[in-house]
Residue, then its C-alpha position, 0 to 999 in steps of 0.5 A: x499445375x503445381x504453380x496454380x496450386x501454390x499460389x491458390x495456397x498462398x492466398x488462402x492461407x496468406x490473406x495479407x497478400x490479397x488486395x480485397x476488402x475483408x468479408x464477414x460471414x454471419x449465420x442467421x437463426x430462423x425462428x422458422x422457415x416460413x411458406x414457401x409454398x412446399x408440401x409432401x405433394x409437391x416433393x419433386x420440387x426439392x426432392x430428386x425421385x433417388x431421394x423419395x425413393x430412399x424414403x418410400x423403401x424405409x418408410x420414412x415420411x416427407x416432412x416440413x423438415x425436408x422443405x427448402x427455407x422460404x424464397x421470401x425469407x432468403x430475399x428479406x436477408x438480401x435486403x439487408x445488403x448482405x450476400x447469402x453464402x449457403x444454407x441448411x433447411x434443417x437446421x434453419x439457418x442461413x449464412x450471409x455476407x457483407x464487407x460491413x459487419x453492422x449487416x448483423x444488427x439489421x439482420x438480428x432486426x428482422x421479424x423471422x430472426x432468432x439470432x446471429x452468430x459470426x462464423x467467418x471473417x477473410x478475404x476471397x481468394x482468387x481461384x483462377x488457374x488452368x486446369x492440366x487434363x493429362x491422363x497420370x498412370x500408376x506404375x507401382x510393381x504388380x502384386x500376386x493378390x487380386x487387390x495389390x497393397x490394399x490386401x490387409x486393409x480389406x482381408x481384416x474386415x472379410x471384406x474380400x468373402x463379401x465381394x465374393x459372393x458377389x457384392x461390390x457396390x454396385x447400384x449403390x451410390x456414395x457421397x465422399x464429403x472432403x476438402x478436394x479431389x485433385x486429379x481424380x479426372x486425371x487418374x487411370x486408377x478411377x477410369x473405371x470409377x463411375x462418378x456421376x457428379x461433382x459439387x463445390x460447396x465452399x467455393x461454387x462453380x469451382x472445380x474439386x479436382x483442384x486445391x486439394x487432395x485429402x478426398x483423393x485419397x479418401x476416395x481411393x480407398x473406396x473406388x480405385x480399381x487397378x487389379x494387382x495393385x489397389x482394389x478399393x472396397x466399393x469399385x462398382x459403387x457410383x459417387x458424387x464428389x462434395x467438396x465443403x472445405x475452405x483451405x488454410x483457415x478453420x472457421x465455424x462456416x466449415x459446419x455450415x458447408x459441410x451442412x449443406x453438402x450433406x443435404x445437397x447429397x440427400x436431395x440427389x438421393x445417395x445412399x451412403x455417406x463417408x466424411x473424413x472431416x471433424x472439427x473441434x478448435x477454431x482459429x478463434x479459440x472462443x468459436x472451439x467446443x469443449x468436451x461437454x459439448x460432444x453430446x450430439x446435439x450442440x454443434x451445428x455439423x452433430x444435429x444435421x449428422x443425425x437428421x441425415x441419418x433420419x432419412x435414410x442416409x447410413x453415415x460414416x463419420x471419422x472419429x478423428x486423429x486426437x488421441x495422442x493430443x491434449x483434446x483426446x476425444x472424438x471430433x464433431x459431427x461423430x458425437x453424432x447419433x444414428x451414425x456410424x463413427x469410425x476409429x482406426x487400428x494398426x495391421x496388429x488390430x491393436x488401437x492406433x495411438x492417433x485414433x480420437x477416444x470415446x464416450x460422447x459426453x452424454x454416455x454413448x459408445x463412440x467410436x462405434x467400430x474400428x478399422x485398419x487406419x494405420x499405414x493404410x494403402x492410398x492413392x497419391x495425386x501424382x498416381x502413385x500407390x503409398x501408405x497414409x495413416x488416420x480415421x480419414x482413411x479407416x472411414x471409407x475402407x468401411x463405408x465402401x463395405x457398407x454399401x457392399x453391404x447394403x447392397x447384399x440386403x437391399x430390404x433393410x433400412x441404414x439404421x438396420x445396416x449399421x446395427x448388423x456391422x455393430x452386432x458382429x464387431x470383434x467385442x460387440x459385448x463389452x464396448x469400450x470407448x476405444x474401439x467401441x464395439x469393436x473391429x467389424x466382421x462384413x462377410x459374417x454380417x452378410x451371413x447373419x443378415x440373410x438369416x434374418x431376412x429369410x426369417x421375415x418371409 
């Protein structure tokens, strides 16, 4: 297993030793969808019922926006002797492949075209290896605390009172959009975990469960179930695992994939999403943003964000690990609006110096919350329970109360949701750019939120 995972990186990250052509990848600009023939009427043909059932409880229309990109346009880019990749209905955009990069004049030629960007150039890894099924144990010493080292993580957010009263995730369903998920299938510490489906969206018909960790660790801070040991915040919460990175290179398609994760998770009708992925600098410098572009709208991955968040979805977006670099600011897509971006802090609920600092170029608070990121408890792929520290782990620790959350107050809409979690932050009154409104009180959201839910009846 360990072989297969070096030489998988070796080619990804050393594209010399492959002996394949070099491939461009080009996303298409549509000026506009065309007509496929899809309507309201017909939702269930590109809608799951989980998906119209979010929608119809929030009162939220079916649009042309939620209709799939014409067949006819996609076969008219095939034409043109290029291999589509993925695309994104809501950003109208499409991502094609060929080994000749003329393939962008013919494309810019076509009648539906608006433009065509170039966002990847390297060589297709071979991704063949055995994948190793044996069960991995967790032997980490017990702890007299029901949730083990995971304690302090959950406690500073009284997320322990919220699963007292009964409120553990359960009939939610999360998505973990991340860069791989190796040995989740193998490991004791999510045999409990139910996770109904997986997808590879940076290398199709792959597994997750291999080439990378990140979304392990990711995913244990919100589904691990070991008693004693480590209790995650959402472990009776069911998950889709989405996988949109590719590893060793940083190329503008990461937006594109990680576009159509999130739309894959809308269409399978999830109600929360938790991303530890940001972007900001590219290999090629001149694909990188700057700060004025941090307004919500410029990139790709920002305006898909918030039109997730437009349909129901609540949003949990890391805010990135660059506040002691020369960037400082908050990553892509949490510029993004009508989301939840989260910060992180140390166990003294003091910033921690990695966390990305706010505004948004346009003036909004972001972060919008905080949460303990700092030495916080994950699960290793070898099984064992250790300390990682970044946004990407302050993120789910919430997300999973979120959902916790949501559960408790299942009349209200994500936008609501993400309003209780602001309202009772520790300095919800005087925002910062910090640690926005500040570091969230769950069980006092719940308390509040049934108040004003008993108020509408």
């Amino acid at each position: 297993m360990k072989l297969c995972l070096l030489l998988l990186s070796l080619l990804l990250s050393l594209p010399v030793l492959s002996l394949e052509a070099e491939y461009y990848r080009f996303r298409v600009y549509l000026k506009d969808k065309g007509d496929g023939g899809f309507s309201p009427d017909n939702a269930t043909a590109y809608l799951s019922p989980k998906a119209i059932e979010r929608r119809e409880r929030q009162n939220i229309a079916i649009t042309h926006s939620d209709f799939p990109i014409s067949p006819a346009y996609l076969d008219s880019l095939k034409k043109t002797g290029g291999r589509i990749i993925t695309q994104s209905k809501w950003a109208k955009t499409v991502v094609v492949e060929n080994s000749d990069s003329t393939v962008a004049d013919r494309l810019t030629r076509l009648p539906m075209v608006d433009s065509v960007k170039w966002v990847w150039k390297g060589k297709h890894p071979d991704l063949t290896c055995h994948q190793d099924t044996t069960r991995i144990n967790t032997t980490d010493t017990r702890q007299r605390n029901y949730y083990g080292y995971a304690e302090k993580q959950i406690q500073m957010l009284k997320g322990d009172k919220l699963h007292q009263a009964g409120f553990r995730g359960k009939g939610m369903t999360i998505a973990v959009i991340d860069a791989g998920f190796e040995n989740v299938n193998r490991l004791n510490a999510f045999k409990q975990a139910s996770i109904i489906g997986t997808q590879n969206i940076a290398y199709p018909g792959n597994s997750v469960f291999i080439g990378d960790n990140h979304g392990t660790k990711v995913l244990s801070c919100l589904a691990a179930n070991l008693p004693n040991r480590f209790v995650g915040t959402a472990p009776d919460a069911d998950f889709w695992l989405i996988k949109s990175e590719i590893t060793g290179s940083e190329y503008p398609i990461e937006e594109d994939f990680w576009a159509a994760a999130i739309e894959f998770a809308d269409s399978v009708g999830v109600d929360v999403v938790t991303s530890s992925l940001g972007y900001f600098y590219y290999d090629i410098p001149s694909m990188s943003y700057s700060h004025q572009q941090l307004d919500g709208k410029t990139a790709l991955v920002s305006r898909v964000a918030s039109m997730a968040a437009q349909k129901g979805i609540l949003l949990f977006s890391s805010a990135g690990n660059e506040g002691n670099t020369y960037w400082q600011k908050i990553t892509v897509p949490a510029d993004a609006s009508g989301i939840l971006t989260v910060g992180s802090v140390t166990a003294k609920r003091k910033r921690s110096d990695f966390s990305s600092l706010g505004y948004t170029s346009d003036g909004r608070v972001k972060p919008d919350v905080a949460v303990m990121g700092s030495d916080c408890c994950i699960l290793e792929p070898d099984g064992a329970i250790s300390t990682a520290s970044g946004t990407s782990f302050s993120t789910p620790v919430l997300a999973g109360l979120g959902a916790c959350l949501w559960q408790s107050l299942p009349q209200l809409t994500a936008q609501e949701v993400q309003l209780l979690i602001r309202k009772y932050a520790s300095q919800y009154k005087h925002p910062n750019n910090e640690l926005g409104y500040g570091i969230p009180n769950m069980y006092k959201s719940y308390k509040k939120g049934l108040k004003d839910v008993s108020r509408r009846k």
